[in-house]
Residue frames as a rotation matrix with the C-alpha (Angstrom) as fourth column:
UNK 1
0.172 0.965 0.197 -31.33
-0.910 0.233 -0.344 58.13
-0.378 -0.120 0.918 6.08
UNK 2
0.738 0.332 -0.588 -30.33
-0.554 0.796 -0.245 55.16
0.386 0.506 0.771 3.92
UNK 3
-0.512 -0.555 -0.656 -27.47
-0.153 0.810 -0.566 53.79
0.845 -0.190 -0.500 6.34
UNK 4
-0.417 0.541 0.730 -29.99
-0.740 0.264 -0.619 53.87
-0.527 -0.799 0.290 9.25
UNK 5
0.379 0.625 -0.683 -31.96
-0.895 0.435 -0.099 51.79
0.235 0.649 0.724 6.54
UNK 6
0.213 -0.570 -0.793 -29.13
-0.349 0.714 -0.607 49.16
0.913 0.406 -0.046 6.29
UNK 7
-0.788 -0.477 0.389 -28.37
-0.507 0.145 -0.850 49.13
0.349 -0.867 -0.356 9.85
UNK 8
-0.144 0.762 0.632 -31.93
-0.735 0.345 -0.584 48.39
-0.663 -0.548 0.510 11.11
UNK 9
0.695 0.256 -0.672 -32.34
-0.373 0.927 -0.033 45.31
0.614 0.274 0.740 7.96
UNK 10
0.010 -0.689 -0.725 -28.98
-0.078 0.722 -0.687 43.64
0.997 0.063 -0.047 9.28
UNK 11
-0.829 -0.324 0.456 -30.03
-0.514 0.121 -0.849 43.95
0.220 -0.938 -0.267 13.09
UNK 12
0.215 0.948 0.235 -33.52
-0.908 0.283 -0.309 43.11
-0.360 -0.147 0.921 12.74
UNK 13
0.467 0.115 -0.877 -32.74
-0.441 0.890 -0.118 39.85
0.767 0.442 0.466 10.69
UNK 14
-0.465 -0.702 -0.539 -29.65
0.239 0.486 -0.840 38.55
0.852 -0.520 -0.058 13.32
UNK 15
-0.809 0.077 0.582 -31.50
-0.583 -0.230 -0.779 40.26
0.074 -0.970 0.231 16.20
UNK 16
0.101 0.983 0.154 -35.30
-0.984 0.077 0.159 38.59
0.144 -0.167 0.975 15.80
UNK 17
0.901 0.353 -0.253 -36.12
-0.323 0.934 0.153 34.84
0.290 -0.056 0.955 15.40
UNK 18
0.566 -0.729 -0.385 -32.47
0.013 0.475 -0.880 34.01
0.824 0.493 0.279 14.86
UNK 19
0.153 -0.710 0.688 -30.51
-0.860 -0.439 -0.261 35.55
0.487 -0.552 -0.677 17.64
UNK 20
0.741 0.004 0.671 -30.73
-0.426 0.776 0.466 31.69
-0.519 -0.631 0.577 19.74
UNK 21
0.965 -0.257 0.058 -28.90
0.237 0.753 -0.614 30.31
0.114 0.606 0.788 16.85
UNK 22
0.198 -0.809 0.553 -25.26
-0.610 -0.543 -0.577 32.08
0.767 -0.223 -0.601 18.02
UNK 23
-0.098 -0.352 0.931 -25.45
-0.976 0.216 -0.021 30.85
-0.194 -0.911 -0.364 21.57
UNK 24
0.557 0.175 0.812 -26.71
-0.671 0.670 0.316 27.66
-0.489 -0.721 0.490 20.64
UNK 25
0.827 -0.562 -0.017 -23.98
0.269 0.423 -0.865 26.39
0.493 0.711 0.501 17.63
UNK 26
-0.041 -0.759 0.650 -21.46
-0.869 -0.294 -0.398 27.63
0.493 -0.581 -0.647 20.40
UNK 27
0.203 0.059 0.977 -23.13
-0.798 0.588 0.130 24.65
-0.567 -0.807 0.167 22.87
UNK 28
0.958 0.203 -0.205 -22.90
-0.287 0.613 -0.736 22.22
-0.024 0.764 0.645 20.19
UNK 29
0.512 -0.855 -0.084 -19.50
-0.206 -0.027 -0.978 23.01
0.834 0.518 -0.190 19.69
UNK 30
-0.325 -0.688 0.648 -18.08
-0.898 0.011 -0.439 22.52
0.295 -0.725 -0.622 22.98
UNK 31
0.397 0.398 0.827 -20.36
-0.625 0.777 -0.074 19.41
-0.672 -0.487 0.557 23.56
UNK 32
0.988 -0.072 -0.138 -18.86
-0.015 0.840 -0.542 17.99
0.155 0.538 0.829 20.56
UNK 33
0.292 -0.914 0.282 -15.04
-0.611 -0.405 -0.681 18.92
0.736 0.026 -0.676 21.70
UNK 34
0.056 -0.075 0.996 -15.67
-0.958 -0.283 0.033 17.71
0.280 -0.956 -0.087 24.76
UNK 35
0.835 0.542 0.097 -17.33
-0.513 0.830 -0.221 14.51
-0.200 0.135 0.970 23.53
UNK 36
0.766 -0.562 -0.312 -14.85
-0.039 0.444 -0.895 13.77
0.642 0.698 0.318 21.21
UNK 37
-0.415 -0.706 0.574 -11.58
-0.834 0.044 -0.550 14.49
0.363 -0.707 -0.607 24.16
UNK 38
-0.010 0.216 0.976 -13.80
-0.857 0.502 -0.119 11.97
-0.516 -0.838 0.180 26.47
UNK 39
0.980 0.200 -0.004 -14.55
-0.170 0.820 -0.547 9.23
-0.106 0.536 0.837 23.68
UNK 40
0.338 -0.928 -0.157 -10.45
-0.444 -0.011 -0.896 10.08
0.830 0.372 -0.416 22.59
UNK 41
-0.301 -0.464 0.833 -9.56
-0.942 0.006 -0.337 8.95
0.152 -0.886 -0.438 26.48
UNK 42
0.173 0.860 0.480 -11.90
-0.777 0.419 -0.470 6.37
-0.605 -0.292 0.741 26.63
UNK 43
0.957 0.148 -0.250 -10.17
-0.275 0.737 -0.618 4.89
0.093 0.660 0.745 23.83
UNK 44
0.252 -0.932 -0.259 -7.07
-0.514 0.098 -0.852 4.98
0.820 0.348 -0.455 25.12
UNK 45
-0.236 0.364 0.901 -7.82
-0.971 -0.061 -0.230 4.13
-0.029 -0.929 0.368 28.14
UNK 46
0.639 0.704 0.310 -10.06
-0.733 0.679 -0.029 0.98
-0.231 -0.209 0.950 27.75
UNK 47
0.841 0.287 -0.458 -7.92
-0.329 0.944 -0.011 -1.66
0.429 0.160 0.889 26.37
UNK 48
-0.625 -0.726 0.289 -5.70
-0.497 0.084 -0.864 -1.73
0.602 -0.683 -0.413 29.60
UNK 49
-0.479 0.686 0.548 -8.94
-0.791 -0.067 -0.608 -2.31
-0.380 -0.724 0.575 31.20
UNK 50
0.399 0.845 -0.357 -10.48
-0.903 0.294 -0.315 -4.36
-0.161 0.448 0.879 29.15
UNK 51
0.132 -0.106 -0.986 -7.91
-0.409 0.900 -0.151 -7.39
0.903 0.423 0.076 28.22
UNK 52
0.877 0.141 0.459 -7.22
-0.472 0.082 0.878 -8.14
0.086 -0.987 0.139 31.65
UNK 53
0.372 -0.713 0.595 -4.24
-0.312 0.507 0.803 -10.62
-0.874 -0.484 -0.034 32.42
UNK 54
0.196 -0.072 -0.978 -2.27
-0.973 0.108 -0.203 -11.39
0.120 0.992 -0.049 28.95
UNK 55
-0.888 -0.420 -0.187 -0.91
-0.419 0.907 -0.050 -14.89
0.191 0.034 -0.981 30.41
UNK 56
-0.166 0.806 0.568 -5.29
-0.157 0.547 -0.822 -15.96
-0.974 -0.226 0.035 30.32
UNK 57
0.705 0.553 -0.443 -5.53
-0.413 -0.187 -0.891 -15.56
-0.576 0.812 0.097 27.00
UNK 58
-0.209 -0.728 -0.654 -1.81
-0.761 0.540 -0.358 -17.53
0.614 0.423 -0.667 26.11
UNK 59
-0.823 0.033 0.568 -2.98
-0.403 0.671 -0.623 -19.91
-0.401 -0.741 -0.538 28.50
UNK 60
0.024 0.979 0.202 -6.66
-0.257 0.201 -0.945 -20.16
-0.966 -0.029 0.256 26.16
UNK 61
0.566 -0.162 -0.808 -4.45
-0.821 -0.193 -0.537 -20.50
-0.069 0.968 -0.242 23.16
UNK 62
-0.636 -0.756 0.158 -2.46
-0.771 0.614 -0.168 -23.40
0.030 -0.229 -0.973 24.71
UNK 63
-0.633 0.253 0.732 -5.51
-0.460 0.638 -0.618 -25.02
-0.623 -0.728 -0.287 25.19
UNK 64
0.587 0.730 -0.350 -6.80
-0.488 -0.025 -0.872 -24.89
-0.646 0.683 0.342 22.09
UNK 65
-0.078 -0.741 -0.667 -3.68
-0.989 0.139 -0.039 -25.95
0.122 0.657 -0.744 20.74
UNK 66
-0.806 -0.533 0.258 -3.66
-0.592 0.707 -0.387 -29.05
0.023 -0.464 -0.885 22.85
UNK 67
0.192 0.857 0.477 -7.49
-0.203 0.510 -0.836 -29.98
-0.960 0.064 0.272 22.16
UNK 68
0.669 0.115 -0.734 -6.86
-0.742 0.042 -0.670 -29.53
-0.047 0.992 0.114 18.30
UNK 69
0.905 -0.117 0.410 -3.97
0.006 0.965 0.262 -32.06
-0.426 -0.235 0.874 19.08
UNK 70
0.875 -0.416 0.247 -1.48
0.019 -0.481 -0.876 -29.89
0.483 0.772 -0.414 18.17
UNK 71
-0.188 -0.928 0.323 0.67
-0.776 -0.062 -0.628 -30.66
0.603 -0.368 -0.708 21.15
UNK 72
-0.118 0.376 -0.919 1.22
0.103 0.925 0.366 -33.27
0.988 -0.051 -0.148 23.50
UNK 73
0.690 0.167 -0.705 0.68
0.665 0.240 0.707 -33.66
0.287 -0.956 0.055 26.98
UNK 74
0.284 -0.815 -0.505 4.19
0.856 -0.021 0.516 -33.14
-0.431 -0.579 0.692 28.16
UNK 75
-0.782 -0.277 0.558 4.75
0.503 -0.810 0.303 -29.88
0.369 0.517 0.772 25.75
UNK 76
0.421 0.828 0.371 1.19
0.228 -0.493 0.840 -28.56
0.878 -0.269 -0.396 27.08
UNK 77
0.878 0.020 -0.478 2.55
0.478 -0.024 0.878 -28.96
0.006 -1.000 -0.030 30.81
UNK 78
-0.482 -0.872 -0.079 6.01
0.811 -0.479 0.336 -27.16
-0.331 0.098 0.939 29.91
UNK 79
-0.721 -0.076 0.689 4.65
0.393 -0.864 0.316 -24.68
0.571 0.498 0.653 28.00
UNK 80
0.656 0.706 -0.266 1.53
0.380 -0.005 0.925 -24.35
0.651 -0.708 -0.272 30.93
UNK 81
0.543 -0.450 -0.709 4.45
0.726 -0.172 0.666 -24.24
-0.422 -0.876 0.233 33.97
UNK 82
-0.719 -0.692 -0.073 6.49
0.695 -0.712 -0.099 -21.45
0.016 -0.122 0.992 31.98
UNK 83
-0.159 0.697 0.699 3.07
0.222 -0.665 0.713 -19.53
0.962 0.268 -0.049 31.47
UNK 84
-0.978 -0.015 0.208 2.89
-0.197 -0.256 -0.946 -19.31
0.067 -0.967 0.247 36.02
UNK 85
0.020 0.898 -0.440 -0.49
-0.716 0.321 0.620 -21.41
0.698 0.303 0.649 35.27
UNK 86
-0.593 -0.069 0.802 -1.42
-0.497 0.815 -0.298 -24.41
-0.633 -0.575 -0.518 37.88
């Protein structure tokens, strides 16, 4: 009589209101695995995509150089013609 007792508190509590709360801390968990893998790609991923051409951005640094007056002319256009810049 008193382990039928014990059996029917510890199914009735996990079987009644609760029982959703199993299946749904399972979804959770795989949506955050998943998340995280796709966000983890996504970062590895993106800045290939994202800087595009590296010789625009030595080519926007040359030009800054050469407004700030940090080269002349003739060093801008060398260093310009070895960047493959017109």
């Amino acid at each position: 009589m008193l382990e039928g007792w014990r059996g029917t508190m510890m199914w009735g509590y996990w079987g009644g209101a609760w029982a959703w709360l199993g299946p749904l801390m399972m979804i959770v968990f795989w949506v955050l695995v998943i998340g995280g893998i796709v966000l983890i790609l996504k970062a590895w991923w993106q800045p290939q995509t994202r800087t595009g051409q590296p010789s625009d951005s030595a080519l926007d640094i040359l030009r800054e150089r050469y407004a700030r007056g940090e080269l002349s002319r003739e060093q801008f256009e060398e260093m310009r013609r070895d960047l493959g810049s017109k």
